[in-house]
C-alpha positions as CSV (number, residue, x, y, z in Angstrom):
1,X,-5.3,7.7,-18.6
2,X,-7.3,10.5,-17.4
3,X,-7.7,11.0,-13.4
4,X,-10.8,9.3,-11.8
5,X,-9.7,11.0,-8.5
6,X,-8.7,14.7,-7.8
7,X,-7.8,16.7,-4.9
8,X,-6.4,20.6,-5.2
9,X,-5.3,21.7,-1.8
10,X,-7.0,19.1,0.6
11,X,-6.7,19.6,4.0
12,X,-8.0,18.6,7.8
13,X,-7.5,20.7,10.3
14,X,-8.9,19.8,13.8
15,X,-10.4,21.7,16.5
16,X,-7.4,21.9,18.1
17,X,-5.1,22.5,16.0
18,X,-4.0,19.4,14.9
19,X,-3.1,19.3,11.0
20,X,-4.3,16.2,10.0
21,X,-4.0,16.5,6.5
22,X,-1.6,19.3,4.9
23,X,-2.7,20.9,1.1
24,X,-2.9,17.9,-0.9
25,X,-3.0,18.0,-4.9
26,X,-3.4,14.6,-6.4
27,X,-4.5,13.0,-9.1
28,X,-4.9,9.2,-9.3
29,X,-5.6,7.4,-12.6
30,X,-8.4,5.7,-13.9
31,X,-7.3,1.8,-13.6
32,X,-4.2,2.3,-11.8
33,X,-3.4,0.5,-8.2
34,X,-2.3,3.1,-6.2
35,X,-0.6,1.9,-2.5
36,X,-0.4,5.0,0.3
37,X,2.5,4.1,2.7
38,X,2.9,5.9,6.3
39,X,2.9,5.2,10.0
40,X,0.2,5.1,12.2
41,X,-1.6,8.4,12.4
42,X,0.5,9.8,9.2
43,X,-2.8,10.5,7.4
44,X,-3.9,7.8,5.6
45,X,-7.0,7.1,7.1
46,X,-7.9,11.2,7.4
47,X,-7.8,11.1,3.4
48,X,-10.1,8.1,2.5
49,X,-12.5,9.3,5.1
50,X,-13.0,12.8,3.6
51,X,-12.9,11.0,-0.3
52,X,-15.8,9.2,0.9
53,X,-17.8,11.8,2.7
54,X,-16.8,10.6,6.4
55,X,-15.4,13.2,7.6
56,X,-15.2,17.2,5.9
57,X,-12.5,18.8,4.9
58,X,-11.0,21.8,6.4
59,X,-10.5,23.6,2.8
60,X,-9.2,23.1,-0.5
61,X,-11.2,20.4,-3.2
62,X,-11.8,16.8,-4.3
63,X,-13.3,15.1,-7.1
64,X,-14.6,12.0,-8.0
65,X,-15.3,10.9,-11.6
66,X,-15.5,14.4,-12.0
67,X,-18.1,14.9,-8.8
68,X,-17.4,17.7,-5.8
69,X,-17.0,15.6,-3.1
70,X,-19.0,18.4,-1.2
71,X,-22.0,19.7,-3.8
72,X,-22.0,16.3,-5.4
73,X,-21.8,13.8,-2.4
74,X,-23.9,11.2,-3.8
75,X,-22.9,11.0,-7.1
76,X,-19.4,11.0,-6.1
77,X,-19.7,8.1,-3.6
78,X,-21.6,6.4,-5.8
79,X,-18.9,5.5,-7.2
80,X,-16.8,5.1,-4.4
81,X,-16.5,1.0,-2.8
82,X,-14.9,1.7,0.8
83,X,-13.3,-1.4,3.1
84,X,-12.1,0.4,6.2
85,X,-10.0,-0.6,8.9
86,X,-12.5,-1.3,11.9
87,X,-15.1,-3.5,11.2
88,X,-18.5,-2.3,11.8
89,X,-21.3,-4.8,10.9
90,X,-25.2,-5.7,12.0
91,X,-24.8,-9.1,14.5
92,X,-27.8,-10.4,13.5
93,X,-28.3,-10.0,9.9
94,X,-27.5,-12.7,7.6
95,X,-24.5,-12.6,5.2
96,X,-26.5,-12.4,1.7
97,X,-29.5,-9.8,3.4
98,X,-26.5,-7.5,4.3
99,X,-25.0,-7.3,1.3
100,X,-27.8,-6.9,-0.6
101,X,-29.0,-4.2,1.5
102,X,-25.7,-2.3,0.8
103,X,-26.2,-2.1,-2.9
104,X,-29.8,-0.9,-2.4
105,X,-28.8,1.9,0.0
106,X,-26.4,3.3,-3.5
107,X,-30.1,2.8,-5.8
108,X,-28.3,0.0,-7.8
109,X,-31.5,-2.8,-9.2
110,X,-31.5,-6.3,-7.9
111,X,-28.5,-8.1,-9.1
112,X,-28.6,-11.2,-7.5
113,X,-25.8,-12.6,-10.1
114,X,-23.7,-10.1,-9.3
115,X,-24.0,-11.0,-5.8
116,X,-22.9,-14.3,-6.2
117,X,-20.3,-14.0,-8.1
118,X,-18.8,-11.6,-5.6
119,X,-19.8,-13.8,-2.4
120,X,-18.2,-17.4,-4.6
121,X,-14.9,-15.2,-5.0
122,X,-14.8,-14.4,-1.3
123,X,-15.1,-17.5,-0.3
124,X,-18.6,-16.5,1.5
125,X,-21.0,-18.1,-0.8
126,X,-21.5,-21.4,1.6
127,X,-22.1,-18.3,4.2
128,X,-24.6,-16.4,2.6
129,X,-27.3,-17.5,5.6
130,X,-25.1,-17.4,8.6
131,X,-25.6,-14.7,10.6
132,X,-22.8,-11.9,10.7
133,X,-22.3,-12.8,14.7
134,X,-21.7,-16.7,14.0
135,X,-18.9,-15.5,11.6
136,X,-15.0,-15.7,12.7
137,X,-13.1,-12.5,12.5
138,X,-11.6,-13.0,9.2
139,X,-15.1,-13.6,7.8
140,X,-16.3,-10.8,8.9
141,X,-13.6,-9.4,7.1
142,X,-14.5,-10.8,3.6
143,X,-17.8,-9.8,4.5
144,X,-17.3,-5.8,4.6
145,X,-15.3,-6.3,1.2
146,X,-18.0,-7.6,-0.6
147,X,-20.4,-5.1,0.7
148,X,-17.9,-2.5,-1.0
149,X,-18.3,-4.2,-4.1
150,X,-22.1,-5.1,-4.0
151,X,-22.7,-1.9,-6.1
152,X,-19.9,-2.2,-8.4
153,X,-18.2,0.4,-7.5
154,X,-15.6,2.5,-9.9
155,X,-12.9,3.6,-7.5
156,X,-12.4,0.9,-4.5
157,X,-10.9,2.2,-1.4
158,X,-9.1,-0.7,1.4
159,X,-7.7,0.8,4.4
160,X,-5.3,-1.8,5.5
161,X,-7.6,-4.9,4.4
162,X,-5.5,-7.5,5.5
163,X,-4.5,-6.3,9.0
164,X,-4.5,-9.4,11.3
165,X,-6.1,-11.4,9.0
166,X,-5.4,-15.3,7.3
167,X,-3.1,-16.1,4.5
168,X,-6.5,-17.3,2.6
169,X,-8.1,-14.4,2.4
170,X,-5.2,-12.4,1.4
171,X,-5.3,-14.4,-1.7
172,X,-8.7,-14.4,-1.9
173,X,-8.3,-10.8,-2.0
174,X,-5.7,-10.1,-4.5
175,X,-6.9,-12.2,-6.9
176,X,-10.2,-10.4,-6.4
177,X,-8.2,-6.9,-6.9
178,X,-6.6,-8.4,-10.2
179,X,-9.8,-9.1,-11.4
180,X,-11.1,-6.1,-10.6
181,X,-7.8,-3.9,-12.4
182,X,-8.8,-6.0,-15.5
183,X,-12.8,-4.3,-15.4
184,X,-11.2,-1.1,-15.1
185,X,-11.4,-0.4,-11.6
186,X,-9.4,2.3,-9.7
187,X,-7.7,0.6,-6.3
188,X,-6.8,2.9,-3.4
189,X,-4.7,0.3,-0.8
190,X,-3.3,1.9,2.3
191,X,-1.3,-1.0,4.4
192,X,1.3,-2.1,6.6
193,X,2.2,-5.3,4.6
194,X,4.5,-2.9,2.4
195,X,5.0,-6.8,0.5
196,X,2.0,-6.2,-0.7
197,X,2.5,-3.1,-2.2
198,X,5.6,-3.9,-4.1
199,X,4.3,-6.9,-5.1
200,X,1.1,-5.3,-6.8
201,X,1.0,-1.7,-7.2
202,X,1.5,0.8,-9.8
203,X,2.2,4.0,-8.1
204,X,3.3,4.3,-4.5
205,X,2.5,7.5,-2.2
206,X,4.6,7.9,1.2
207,X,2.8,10.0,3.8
208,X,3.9,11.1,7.4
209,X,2.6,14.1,9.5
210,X,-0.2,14.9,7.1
211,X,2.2,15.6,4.3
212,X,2.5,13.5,1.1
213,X,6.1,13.1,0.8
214,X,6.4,11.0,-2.1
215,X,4.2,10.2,-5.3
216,X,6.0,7.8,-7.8
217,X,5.9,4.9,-10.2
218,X,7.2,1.7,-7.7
219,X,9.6,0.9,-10.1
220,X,11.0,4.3,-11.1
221,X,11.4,4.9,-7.4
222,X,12.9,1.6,-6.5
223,X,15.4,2.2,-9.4
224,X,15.8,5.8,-8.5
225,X,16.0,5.5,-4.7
226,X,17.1,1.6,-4.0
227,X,20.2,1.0,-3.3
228,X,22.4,-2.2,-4.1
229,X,24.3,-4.5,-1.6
230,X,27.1,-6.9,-2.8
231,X,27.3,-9.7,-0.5
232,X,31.3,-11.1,-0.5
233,X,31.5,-14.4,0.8
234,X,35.2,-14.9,2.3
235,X,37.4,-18.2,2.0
236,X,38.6,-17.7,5.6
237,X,37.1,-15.1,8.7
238,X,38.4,-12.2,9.5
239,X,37.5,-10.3,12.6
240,X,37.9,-7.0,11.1
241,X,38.0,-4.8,8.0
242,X,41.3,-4.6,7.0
243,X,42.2,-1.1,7.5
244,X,43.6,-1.1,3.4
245,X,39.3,-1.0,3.1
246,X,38.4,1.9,5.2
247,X,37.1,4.3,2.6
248,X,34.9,1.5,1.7
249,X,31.5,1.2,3.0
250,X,31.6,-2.4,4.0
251,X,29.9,-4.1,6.6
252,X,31.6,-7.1,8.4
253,X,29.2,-10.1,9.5
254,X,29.4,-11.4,13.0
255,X,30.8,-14.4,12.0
256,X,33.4,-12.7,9.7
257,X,33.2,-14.7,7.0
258,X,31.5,-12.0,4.8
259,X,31.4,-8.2,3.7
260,X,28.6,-6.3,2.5
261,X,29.2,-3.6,-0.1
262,X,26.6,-0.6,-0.7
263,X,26.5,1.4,-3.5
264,X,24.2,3.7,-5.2
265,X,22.5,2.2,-8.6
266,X,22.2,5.9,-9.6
267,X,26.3,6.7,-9.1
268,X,28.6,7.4,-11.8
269,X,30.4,4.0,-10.6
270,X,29.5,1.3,-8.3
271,X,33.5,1.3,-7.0
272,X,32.9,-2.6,-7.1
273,X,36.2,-3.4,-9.6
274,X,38.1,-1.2,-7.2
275,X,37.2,-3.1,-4.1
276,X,37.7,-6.6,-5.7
277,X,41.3,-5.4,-6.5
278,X,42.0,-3.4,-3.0
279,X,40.3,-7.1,-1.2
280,X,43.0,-9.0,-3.3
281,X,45.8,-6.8,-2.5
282,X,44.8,-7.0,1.4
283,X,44.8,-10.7,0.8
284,X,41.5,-11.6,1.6
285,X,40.1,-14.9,-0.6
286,X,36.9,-14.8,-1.9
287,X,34.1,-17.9,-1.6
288,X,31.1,-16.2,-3.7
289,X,29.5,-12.8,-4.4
290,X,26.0,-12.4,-4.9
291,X,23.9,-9.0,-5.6
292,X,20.4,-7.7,-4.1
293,X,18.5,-4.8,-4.4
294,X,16.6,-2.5,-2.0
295,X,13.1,-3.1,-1.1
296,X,10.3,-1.0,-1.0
297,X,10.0,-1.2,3.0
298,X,13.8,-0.3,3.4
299,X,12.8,2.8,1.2
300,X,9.9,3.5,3.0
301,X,11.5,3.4,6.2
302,X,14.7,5.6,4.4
303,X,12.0,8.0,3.7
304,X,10.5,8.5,7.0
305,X,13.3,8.6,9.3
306,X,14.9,11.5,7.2
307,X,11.4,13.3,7.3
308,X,11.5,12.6,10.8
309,X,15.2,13.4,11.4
């Protein structure tokens, strides 16, 4: 698939000195649902604003649909459907006039089907005459997410969407992002619900201090980077290792009625015959085993404690 969004050496550098964003090249694919993992202040936020004309860059170049972000700001952001973090709206105007206002600040025609279809999804239709003050927070919410659709937008950008909001409109909201992947449309999703993520992205992008440390298929880098832990259930507690297991890496439960094995799913050998033979032969009687595998937050966090280390 050919990249809908393009940045060669993107970088924001503030007036005093603070590197917000180091030289960035990346390409994100038309269609794709790309999630942008980091801690607070990582740079996240620093890269959707200058994408959508917010904020300038320092140096270096971006592209959108094939638009300069700079020389081409208004067809590029044309095509851009932002739903930042903070929510910024006019008290007084009513649901429907504000969103129809937003798609005719981008020069899209009336489209009053359009409208409804995106308001019905959002659970805002029964809304769509209520002032934006009479709203609860979590309307409010819904109500900046379909003003970044109102004008159909090609590449949709949601800087942590579902930060303190209700379980309804995070469903409300990923089945609106499915149904949006299916018309071809490009997803940006930065959050802290790294559930979310795993649960629907294609590629996952790690950043911390500015720098983007990571760019990868989710499953290629679960595969490549989780790790597996074999859970041993034990017949009777122990309230040690046995020593016999020292050059395992075993982890002993409180209650010492189970071990945990880790091993690496990229190794030449997991080691896990070996240990079931060593436990028998230090006479340790086994209940059940069972087998999980990393998730993407405990990679996540893997990742940024050794940048940070």
């Amino acid at each position: 698939m050919p990249a809908i969004v393009e940045t060669r050496g993107l970088t924001k550098v503030y007036g005093d000195g603070t590197e917000a964003l180091k030289p960035l090249d990346l390409d994100i694919e038309e269609g794709e649902i790309l999630a942008l993992l980091g801690p607070n202040g990582a740079g996240k936020t620093t890269l959707i604003s200058m994408l959508c004309g917010l904020v300038s860059p320092s140096s270096g170049q971006a592209r959108v649909g094939g638009h300069d972000i700079i020389t081409r700001y208004r067809d590029a952001r044309a095509l851009i459907g932002l739903v930042p973090q903070e929510i910024a709206l006019e008290p007084f105007q009513k649901v429907w006039d504000a969103v129809r206002f937003t798609r005719g600040l981008f020069g899209q025609g009336r489209d009053d089907a359009h409208l409804e279809d995106v308001l019905r999804k959002l659970s805002l239709w029964d809304k769509r005459r209520s002032k934006v003050n009479e709203l609860s927070g979590g309307m409010k919410r819904r109500v900046l997410i379909a003003k970044a659709l109102s004008h159909n937008p090609r590449v949709l950008f949601l800087d942590e969407p579902t930060a303190g909001v209700d379980v309804d409109l995070r469903r409300d909201m990923w089945n609106m992002v499915a149904d949006l992947r299916r018309d071809g449309v490009t997803i940006i999703l930065t959050t802290h619900y790294i559930e979310e993520a795993e649960a629907i992205a294609d590629r996952v992008g790690v950043i911390n201090h500015g720098e983007l440390l990571l760019l990868e298929d989710k499953q290629a880098l679960m595969t490549r980077l989780g790790r597996k832990t074999l859970r041993i259930e034990l017949r009777r507690p122990v309230e040690a290792v046995p020593g016999g297991l020292s050059g395992y890496d075993l982890e002993l439960a409180e209650d010492g009625r189970s071990l945990s094995y880790h091993y690496d799913t990229q190794g030449e050998g997991t080691g896990i015959t070996a240990l079931l033979q060593d436990l028998s032969r230090e006479g340790l009687a086994l209940r059940d085993i069972h087998t999980r595998q990393s998730s993407l937050e405990e990679i996540f966090v893997d990742l940024v404690k050794g940048e940070d280390a």
